[in-house]
N, CA and C of each residue as an Amber inpcrd file, in Angstrom:
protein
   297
  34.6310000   6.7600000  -8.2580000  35.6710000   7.0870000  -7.3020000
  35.0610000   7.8140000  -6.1060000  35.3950000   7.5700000  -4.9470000
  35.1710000   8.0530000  -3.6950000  36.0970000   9.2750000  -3.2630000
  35.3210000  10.7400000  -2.9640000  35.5000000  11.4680000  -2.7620000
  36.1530000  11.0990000  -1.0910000  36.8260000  12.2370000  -0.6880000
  37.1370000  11.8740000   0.8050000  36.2910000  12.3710000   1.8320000
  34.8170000  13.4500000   1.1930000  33.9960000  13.4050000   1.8110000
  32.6550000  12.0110000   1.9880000  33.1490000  11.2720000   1.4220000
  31.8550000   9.9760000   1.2470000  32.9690000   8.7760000   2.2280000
  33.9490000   9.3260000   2.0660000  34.7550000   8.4580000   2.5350000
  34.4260000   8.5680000   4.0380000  34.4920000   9.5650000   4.1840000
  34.0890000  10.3490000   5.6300000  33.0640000   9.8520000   6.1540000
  31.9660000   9.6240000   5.3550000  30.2720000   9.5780000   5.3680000
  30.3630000   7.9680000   5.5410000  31.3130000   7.3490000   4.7730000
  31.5990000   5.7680000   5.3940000  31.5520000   5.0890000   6.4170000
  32.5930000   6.2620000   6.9890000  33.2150000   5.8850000   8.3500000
  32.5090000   5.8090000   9.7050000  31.7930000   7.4190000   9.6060000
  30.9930000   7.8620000  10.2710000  29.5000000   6.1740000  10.3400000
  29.3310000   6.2320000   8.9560000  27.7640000   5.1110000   9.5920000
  28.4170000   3.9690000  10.0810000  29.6550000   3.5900000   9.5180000
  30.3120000   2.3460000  10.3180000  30.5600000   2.5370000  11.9470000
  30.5080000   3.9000000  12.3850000  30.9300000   4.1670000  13.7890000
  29.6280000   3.9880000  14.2040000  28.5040000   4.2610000  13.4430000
  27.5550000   4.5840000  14.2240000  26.8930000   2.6300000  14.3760000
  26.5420000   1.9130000  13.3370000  26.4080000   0.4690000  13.6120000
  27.3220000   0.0080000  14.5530000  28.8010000   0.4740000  14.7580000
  29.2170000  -0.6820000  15.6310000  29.0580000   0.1210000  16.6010000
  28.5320000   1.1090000  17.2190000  28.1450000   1.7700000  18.7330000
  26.4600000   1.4620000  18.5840000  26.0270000   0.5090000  17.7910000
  24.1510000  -0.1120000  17.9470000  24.4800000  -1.2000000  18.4610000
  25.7020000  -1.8100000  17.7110000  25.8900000  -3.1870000  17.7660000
  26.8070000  -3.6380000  19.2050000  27.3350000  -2.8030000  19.7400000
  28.2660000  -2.5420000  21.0520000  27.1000000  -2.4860000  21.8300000
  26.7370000  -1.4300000  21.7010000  25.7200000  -1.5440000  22.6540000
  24.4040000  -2.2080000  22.9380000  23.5790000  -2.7040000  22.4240000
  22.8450000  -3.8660000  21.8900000  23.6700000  -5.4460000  22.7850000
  24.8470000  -5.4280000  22.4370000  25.8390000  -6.9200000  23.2220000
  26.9330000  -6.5800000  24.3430000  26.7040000  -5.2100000  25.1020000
  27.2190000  -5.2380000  25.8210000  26.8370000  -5.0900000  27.4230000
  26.9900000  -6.2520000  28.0030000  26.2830000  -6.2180000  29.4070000
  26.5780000  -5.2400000  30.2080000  28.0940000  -5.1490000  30.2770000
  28.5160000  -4.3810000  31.2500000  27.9510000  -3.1360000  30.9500000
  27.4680000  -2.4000000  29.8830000  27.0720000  -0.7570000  29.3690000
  25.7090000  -0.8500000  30.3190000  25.0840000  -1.8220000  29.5270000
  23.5820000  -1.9050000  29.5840000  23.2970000  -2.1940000  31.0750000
  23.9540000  -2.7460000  31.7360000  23.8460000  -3.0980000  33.6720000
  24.1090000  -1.4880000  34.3580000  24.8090000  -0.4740000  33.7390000
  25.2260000   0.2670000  34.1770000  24.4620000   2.0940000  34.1590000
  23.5270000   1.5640000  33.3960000  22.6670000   2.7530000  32.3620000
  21.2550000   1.7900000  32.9360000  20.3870000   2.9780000  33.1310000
  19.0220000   2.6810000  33.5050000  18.6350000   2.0130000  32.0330000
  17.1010000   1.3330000  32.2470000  16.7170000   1.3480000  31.1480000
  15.9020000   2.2980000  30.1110000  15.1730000   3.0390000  30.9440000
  15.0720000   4.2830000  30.0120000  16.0450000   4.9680000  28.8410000
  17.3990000   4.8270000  29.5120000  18.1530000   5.8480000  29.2170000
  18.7750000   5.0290000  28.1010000  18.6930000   3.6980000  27.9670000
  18.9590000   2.6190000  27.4920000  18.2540000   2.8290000  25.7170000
  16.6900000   3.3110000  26.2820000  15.9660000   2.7830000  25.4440000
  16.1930000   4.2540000  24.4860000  16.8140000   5.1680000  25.1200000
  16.5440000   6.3490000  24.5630000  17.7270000   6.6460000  23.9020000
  19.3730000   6.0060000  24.1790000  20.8530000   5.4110000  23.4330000
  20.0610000   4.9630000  22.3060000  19.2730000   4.0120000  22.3320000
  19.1300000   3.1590000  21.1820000  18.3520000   3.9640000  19.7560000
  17.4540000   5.1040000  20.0640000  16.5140000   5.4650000  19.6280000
  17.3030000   6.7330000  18.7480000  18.2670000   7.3930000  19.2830000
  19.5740000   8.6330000  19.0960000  20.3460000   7.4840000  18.0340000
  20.6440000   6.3840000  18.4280000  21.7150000   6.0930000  17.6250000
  20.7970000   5.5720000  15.8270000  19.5580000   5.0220000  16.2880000
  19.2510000   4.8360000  15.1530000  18.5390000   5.6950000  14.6860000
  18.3180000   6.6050000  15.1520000  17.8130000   8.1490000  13.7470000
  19.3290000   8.6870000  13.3940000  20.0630000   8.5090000  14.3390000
  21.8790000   8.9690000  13.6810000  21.7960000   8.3500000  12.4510000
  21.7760000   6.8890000  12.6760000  22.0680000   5.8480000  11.2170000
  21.0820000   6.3510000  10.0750000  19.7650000   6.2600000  10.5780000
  18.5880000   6.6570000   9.2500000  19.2580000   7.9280000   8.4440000
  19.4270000   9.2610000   9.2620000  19.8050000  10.4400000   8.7830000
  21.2860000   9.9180000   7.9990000  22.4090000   9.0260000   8.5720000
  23.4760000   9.2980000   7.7610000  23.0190000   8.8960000   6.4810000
  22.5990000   7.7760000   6.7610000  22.1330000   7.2970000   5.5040000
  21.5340000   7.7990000   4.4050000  20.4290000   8.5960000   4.7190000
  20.0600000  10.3190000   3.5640000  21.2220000  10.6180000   3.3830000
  21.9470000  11.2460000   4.1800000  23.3200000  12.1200000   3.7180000
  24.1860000  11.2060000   2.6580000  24.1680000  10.0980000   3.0580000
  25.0880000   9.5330000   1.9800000  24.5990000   9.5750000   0.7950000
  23.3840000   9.6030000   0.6260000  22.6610000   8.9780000  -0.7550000
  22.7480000  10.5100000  -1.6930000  22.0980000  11.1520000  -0.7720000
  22.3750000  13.1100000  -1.1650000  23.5970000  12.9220000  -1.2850000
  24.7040000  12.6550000  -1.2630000  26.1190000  12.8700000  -1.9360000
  26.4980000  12.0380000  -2.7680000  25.5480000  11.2010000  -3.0090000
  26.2610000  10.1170000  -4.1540000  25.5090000  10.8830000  -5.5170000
  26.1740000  10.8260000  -6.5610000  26.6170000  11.3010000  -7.7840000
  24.6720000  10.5610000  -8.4270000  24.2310000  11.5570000  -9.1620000
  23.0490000  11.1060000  -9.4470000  22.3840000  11.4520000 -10.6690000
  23.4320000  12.4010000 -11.5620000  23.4180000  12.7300000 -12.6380000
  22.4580000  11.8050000 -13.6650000  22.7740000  11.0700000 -13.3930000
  22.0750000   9.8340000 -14.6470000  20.8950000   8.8480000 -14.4540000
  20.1890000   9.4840000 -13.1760000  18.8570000   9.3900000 -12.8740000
  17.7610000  10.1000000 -14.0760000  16.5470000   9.2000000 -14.6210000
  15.6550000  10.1530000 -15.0170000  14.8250000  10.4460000 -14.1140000
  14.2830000  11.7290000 -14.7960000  12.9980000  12.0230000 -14.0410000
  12.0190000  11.6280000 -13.3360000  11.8200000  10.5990000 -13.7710000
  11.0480000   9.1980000 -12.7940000  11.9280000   8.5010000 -11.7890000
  12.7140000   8.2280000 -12.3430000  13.6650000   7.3880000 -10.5690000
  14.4100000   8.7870000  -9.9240000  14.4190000  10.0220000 -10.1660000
  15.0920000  11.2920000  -9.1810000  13.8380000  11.4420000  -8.7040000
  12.5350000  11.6200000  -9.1960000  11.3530000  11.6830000  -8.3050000
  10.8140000  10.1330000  -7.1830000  10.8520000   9.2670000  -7.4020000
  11.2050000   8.2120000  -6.4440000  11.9980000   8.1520000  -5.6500000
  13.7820000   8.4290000  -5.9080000  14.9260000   8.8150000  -5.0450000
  14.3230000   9.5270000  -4.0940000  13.6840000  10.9080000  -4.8250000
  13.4260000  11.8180000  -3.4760000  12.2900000  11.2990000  -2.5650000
  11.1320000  10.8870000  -2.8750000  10.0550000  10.2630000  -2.1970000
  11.0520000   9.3580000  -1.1200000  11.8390000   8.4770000  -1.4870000
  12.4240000   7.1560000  -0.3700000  13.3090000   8.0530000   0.2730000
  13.7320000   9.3410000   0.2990000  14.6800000   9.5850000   1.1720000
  13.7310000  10.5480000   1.8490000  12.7660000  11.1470000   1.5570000
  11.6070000  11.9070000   2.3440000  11.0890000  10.7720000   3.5450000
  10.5760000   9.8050000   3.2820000  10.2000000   8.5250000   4.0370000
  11.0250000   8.2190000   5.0230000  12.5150000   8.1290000   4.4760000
  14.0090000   7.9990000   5.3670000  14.1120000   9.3170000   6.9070000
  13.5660000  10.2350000   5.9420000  13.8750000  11.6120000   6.6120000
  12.9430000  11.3720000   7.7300000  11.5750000  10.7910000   7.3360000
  10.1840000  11.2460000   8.4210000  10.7280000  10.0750000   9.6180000
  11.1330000   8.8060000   9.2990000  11.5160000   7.9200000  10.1990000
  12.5390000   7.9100000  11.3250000  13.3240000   8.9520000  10.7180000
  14.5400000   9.6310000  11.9340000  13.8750000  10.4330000  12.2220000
  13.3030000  11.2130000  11.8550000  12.5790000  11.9940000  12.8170000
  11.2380000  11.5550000  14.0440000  11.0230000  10.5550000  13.2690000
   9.8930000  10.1140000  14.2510000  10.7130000   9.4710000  15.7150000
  11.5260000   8.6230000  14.9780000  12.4730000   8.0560000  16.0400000
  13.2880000   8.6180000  17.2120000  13.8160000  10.2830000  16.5240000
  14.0990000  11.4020000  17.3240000  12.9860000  11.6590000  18.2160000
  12.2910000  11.5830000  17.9160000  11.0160000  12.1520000  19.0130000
  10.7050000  11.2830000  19.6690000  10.5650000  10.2130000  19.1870000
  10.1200000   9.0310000  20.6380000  11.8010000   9.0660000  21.5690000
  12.8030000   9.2540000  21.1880000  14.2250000   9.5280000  22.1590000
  13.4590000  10.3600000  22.9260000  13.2670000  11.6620000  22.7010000
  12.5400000  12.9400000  23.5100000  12.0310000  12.2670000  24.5530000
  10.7480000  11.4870000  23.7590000   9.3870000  11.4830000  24.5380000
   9.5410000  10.4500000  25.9400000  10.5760000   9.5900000  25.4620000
  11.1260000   8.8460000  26.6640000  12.2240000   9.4260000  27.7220000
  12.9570000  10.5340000  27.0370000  13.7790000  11.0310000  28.0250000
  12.8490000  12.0530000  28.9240000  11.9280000  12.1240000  28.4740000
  10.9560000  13.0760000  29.5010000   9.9610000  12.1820000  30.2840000
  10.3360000  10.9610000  29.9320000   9.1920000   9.6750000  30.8550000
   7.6090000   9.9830000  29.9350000   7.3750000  10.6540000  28.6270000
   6.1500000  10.6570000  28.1220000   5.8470000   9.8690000  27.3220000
   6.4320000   8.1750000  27.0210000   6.8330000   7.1210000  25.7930000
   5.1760000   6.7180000  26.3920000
């Protein structure tokens, strides 16, 4: 059963794909926005998605993991973690013109 905080956590990554996917197919946005600024929308929205995505997994019920797949769990969401972050920083590094 879905808590109404996961429910929440649903909604939220669904907002965040269809504002990749909006923006990604929309001319009129993308004609209107430099491309830098373009490249740096794209880079924010997908460390948004990577990070929700940890968050969701950290709230899903995990009780009945052993010790070997909760130590794997955590390794793939450490990996998850370093990739939004890397991605956060190249946003930076382009909003400062240093890509």
């Amino acid at each position: 059963m879905k808590t109404p905080e996961m429910l929440d956590m649903a909604i939220a990554r669904h907002l965040i794909e269809v504002m990749l996917e909006r923006y990604t197919s929309d001319d009129a946005f993308q004609t209107n926005v430099a491309v830098q600024d373009r490249k740096v929308v794209h880079k924010s929205l997908e460390s948004s998605r990577l990070l929700m995505g940890v968050a969701h997994q950290l709230m899903a019920q995990t009780e009945s993991l052993t010790p070997r797949d909760s130590a794997e769990r955590l390794k793939t969401l450490l990996e998850e973690i370093k990739t939004a972050a890397r991605t956060a920083y190249q946003a930076g590094l382009l909003l400062t013109g240093r890509d």
